[in-house]
C-alpha positions, 0 to 999 in steps of 0.5 A: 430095525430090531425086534426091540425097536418095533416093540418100543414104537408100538409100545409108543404108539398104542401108550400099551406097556412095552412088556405086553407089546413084546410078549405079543410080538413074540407069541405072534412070531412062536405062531408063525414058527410053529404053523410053518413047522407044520406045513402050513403058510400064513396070510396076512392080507396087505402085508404079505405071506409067510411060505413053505417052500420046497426044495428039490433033491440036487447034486452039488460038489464038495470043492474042498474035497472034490467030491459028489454030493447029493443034497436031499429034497427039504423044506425053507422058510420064505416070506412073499410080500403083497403087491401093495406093499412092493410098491409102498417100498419101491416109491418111498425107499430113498 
């Protein structure tokens, strides 16, 4: 599913114009960005939760080269779902 598709099945649903529906989809998605670029998680309650996770410092190696790398620590977007909605998927996926 597409971003375009969610904005047309709520835009189908809610009988609200489709131009509103994805300006609000995409200010909420801009509000996630952003408060994850400052550290913070967000919380939807029976959905899930948008997450900063950190990374720690590592040591890997460039094949090609067959050279020592050192990957810095760093941050990454993750996304948790909530229980009830791993079990919604879990029962109904075919």
């Amino acid at each position: 599913m597409t971003k375009a598709d969610i904005v047309n099945e709520i835009a189908k649903k809610t009988g609200i114009e489709k131009v509103t529906v994805q300006r609000t989809v995409e200010e909420f998605m801009d509000s996630v960005k952003d408060s994850m670029v400052d550290g913070n998680n967000v919380y939807l309650r029976g959905f899930g939760s948008f997450i900063v996770k950190k990374r720690a410092k590592k040591t890997a190696r460039n094949i090609s080269r067959n050279t020592t790398i050192i990957i810095p620590e760093h941050f990454i977007p993750a996304f948790k779902p909530s229980k009830s909605f791993i079990n919604k998927v879990k029962n109904n996926v075919k």
